[in-house]
Wavefront OBJ file of the C-alpha trace (Angstrom):
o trace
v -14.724 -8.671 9.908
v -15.683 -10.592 6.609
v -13.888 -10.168 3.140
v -16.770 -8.167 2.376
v -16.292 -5.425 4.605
v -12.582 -5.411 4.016
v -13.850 -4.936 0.571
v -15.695 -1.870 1.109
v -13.310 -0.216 3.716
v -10.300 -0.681 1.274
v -11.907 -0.295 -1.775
v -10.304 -3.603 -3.344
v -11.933 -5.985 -4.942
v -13.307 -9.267 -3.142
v -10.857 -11.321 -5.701
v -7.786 -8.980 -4.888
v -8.507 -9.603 -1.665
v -7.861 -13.345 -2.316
v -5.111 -12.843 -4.256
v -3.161 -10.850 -1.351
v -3.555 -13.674 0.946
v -2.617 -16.535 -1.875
v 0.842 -14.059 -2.213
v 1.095 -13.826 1.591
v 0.306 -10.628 2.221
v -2.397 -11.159 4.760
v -3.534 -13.533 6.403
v -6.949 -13.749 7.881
v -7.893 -16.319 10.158
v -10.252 -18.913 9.911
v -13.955 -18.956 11.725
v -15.528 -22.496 13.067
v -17.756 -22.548 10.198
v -14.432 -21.927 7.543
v -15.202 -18.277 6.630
v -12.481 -15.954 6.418
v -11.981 -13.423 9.677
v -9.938 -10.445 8.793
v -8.477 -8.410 11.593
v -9.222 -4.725 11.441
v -5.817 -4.365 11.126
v -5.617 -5.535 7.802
v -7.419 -2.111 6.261
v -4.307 -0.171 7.167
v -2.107 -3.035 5.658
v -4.406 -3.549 1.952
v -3.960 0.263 1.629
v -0.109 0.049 2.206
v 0.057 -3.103 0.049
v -1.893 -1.279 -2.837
v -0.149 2.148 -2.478
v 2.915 -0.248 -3.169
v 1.208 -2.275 -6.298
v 0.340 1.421 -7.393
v 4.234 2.368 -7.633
v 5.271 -0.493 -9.657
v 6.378 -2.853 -6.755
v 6.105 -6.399 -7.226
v 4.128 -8.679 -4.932
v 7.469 -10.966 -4.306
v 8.997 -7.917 -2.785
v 5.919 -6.060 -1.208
v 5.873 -9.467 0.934
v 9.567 -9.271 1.929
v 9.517 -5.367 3.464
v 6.292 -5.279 4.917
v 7.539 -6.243 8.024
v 9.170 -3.124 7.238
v 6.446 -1.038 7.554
v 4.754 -2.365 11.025
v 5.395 -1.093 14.322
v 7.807 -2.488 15.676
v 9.556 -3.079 12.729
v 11.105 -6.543 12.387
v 13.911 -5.702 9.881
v 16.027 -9.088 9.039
v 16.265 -9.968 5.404
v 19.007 -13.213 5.494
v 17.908 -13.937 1.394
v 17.855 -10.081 0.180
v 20.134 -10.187 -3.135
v 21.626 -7.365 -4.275
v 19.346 -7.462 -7.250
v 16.532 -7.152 -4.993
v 18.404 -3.895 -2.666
v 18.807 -2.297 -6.117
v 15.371 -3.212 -7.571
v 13.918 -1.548 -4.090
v 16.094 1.772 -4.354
v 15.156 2.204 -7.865
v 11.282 2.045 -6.940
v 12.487 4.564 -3.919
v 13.513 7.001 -6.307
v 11.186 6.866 -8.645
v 8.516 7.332 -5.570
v 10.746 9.866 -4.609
v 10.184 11.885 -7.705
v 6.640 11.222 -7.993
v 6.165 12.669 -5.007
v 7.663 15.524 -5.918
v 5.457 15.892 -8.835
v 2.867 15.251 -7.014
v 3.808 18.208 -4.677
v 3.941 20.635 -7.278
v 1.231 19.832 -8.985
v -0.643 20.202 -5.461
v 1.005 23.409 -4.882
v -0.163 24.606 -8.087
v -3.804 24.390 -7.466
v -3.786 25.455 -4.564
v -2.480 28.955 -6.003
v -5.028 28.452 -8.631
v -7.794 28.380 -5.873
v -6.699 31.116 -3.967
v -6.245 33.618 -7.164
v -9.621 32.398 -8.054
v -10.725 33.041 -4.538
v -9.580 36.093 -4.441
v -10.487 37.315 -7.398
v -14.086 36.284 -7.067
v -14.419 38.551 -4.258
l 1 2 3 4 5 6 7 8 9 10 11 12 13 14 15 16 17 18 19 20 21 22 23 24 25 26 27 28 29 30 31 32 33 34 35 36 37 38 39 40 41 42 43 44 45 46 47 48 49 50 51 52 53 54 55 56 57 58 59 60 61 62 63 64 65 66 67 68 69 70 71 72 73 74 75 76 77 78 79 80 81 82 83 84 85 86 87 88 89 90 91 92 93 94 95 96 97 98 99 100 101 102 103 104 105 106 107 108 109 110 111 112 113 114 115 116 117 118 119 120 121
């Protein structure tokens, strides 16, 4: 597919887009005529890499565990630093509570809709 559809199946901008693959983060292949191909693969992987950006992670380490996240995983980190194993379970936890949040909040409206259900009958 072109950058454009990418685009519109992600949601990310056309310049984002370029910006992932100048990071590393995907890689599209190349056509005869130079355009870029993107695999349709790559939808599944801008949403993970922009669920991470959304979180607070930096690019530099979005590109080291996202081998992480594909089946099969390919875990084998020889340069992580211990700055970088304490930088990622900091961002864990602070997913981890946001999701909790996030849970609760969800929760909450829920029981807001059914009272309001129930009550409108």
């Amino acid at each position: 597919m072109r950058i454009g559809e990418l685009s519109e199946r992600t949601g990310t901008a056309r310049r984002l887009l370029r910006y992932y693959e100048e990071q590393g983060l995907i890689n599209p292949s190349r056509a005869a005529n130079g355009y870029r191909e993107y695999d349709p693969a790559l939808v599944d992987r801008v949403i993970q890499i922009r669920g991470l950006l959304d979180v607070g992670l930096p690019t530099r380490l979005i590109k080291q565990i996202l081998p992480c996240l594909d089946k099969p995983r390919a875990i084998h980190f020889p340069d992580a630093t211990p700055e970088m194993l304490a930088t990622l379970e900091r961002e864990r936890d602070r997913m981890s509570t946001r999701i909790t949040v996030l849970t609760r909040n969800r929760d909450a409206i829920d029981e807001y809709l059914a009272e309001v259900r129930t009550g409108a009958r």
